[in-house]
N, C-alpha and C positions, 0 to 999 in steps of 0.2 A: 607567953600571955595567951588563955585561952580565948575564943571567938568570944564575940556574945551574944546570946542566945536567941532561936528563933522563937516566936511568941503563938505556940498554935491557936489559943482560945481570944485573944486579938484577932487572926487571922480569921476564925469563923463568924466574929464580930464584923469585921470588916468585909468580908465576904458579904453576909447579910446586909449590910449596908446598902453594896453595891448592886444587889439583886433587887430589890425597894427600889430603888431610881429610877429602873423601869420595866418593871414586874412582867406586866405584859407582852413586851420584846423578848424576854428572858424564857418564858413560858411557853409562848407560842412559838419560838425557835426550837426550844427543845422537845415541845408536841409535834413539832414536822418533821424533824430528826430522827426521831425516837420511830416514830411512824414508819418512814422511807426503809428505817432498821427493821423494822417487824415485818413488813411488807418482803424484802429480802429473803426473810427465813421462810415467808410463807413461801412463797415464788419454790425457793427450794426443795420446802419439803410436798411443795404437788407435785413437782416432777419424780417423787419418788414413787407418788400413785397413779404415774400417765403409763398407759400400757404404751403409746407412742417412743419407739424409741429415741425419733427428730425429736419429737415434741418435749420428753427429757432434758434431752440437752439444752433445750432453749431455755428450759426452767431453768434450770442449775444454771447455766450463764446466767442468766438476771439474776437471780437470787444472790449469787456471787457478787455482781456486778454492784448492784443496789447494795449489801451488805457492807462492801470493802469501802463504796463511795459514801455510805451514809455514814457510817464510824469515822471518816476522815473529814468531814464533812459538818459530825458531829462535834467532834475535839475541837477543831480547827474552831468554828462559830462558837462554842461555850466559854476556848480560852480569850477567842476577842472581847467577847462579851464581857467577862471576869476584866480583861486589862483596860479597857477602857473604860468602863462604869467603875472600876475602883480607883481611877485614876481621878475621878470628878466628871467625865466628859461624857454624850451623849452619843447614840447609835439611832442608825434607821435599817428600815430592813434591805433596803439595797446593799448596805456594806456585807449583809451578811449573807444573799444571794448572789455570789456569781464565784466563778473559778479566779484564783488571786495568783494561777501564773509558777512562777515559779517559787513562792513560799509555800503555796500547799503541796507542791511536790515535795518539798526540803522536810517541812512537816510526813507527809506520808513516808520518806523515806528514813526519816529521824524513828518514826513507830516501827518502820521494819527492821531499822540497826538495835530498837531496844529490845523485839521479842527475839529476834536471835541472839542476843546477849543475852536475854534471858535461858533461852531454848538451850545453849551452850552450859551455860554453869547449872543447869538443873542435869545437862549430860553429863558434865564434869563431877560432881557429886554423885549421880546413882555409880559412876563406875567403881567409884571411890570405894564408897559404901560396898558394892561386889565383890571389889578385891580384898577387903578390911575382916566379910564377911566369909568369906572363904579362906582366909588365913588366919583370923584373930577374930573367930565368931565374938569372942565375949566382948570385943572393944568395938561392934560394930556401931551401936546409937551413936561413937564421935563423929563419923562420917556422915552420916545421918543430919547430926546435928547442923555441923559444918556447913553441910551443902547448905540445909537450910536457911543460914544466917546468909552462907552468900549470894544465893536467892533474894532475900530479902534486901541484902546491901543494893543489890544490884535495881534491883526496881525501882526502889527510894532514891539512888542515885540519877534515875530518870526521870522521875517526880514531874521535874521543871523544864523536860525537854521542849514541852510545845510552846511554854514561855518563851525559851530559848531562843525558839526558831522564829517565833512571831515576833516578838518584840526588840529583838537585837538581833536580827538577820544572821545569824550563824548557819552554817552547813551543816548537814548532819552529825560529821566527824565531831566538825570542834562544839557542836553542843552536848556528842556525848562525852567528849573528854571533862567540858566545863561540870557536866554532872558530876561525874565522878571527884571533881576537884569541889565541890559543893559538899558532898558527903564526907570527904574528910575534914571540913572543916563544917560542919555543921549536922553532924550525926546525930547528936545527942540530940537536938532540935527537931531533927527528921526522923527521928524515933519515938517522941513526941506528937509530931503531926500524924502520922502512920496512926494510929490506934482511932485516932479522933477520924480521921477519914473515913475509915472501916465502918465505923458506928454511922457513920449519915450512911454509907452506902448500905446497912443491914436494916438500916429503917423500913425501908419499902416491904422488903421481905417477911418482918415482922409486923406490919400492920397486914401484909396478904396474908398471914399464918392466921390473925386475929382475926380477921373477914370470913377467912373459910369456915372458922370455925361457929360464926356466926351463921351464915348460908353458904350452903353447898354454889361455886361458879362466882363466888364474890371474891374470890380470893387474887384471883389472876387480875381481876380488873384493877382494885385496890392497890395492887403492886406494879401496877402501868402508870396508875395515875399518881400515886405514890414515886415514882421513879423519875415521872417527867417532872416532879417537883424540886427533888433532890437533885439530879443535876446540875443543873445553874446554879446552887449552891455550893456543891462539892468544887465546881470548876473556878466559882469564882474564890473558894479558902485556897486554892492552889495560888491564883494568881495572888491573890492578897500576902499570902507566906513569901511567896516570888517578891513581892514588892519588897518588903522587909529587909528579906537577904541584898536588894540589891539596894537599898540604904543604908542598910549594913557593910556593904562591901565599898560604895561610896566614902561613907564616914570614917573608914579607917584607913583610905589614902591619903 
């Protein structure tokens, strides 16, 4: 008996929903994030222009520093945001300023077990590919392709890791195990969701491409303020697709 099915155009219904309830928490959380993010890259890339050599390295620490904390920082506040406004219930901004101890560590560490899952089977596939390529040029695009899907498997299967970790206190292992035991039974679904994710996240992009071409220097802005918008959205169809599966997985014990 197959699963049944996850619903992504619900999900971004439901997401939208929960964005509405309170726009401006939502907004202004991801305008301060987004910020502290950009802030980071700057930080880093003056230190590329400090003839100082100290003075380098202090950039590049910050820049680091603010980068790695703002994206963790960022996840972490969008997917609360997502789980509890989809839930029905209400946020303030304190919940969402302060260090939360040892979930955000579980969280930052849950992101560093998936980009080297990831980093590993993108290694796993190019070898492939090299050796496929050097003994069976003509059959190489299989390995190619290969890799690619497992690629692909592999991210989707982490989709819902920050859910994971925030909302059902998992360690990093057993959330990324539960991924993977999500995508076998729910691939079709998350294959589904995937394309529709893509699309909000290429939006920004596409209206910067429209802007520039409208005035020269509009383009970048449009695509910031475009981006700050689309996050709290994207974060919250994750959590909303999250809720689903785990009604799903409820209702058929």
């Amino acid at each position: 008996m197959s699963a049944p099915a996850l619903r992504p155009l619900l999900a971004l219904r439901q997401g939208l929903a929960a964005v509405q309830r309170q726009p401006r928490l939502a907004l202004g959380f991801s305008a301060l994030a987004c910020g502290i993010h950009l802030l980071g890259w700057a930080l880093f890339a003056a230190g590329h222009g400090s003839s100082s050599a100290v003075l380098a390295l202090v950039l590049h620490g910050l820049g680091v520093l603010l980068y790695g904390a703002s994206l963790i920082w960022l996840i972490e506040g969008l997917t609360h945001i997502g789980l509890v406004l989809g839930s029905g219930g209400s946020l303030r901004w304190r919940a969402l300023c302060h260090w939360h101890g040892p979930r955000s560590r579980n969280l930052a560490l849950g992101l560093f077990n998936t980009a080297l899952a990831l980093a590993a089977t993108a290694l796993a596939g190019f070898m492939a590919w090299s050796l496929v390529l050097f003994l069976l040029p003509a059959l190489s695009i299989l390995p190619a392709l290969l890799g690619l899907m497992a690629v692909l498997a592999m991210g989707l299967s982490q989709l819902f890791n920050p859910c994971l970790v925030l909302a059902e206190r998992l360690s990093p292992s057993r959330a990324f195990a539960r991924g993977l035991e999500l995508l076998s039974h729910h691939w079709s679904g998350l294959l589904g969701l995937a394309p529709l994710l893509l699309a909000l996240l290429l939006v920004p992009f596409a209206l910067g491409l429209v802007a520039e071409a409208v005035g020269a220097g509009l383009g970048v802005v449009i695509t910031a303020l475009a981006m700050v918008m689309v996050l709290p959205l994207l974060a919250a169809t994750v959590t909303a697709a999250y809720r689903q599966l785990t009604e799903l997985r409820t209702g058929a014990r």
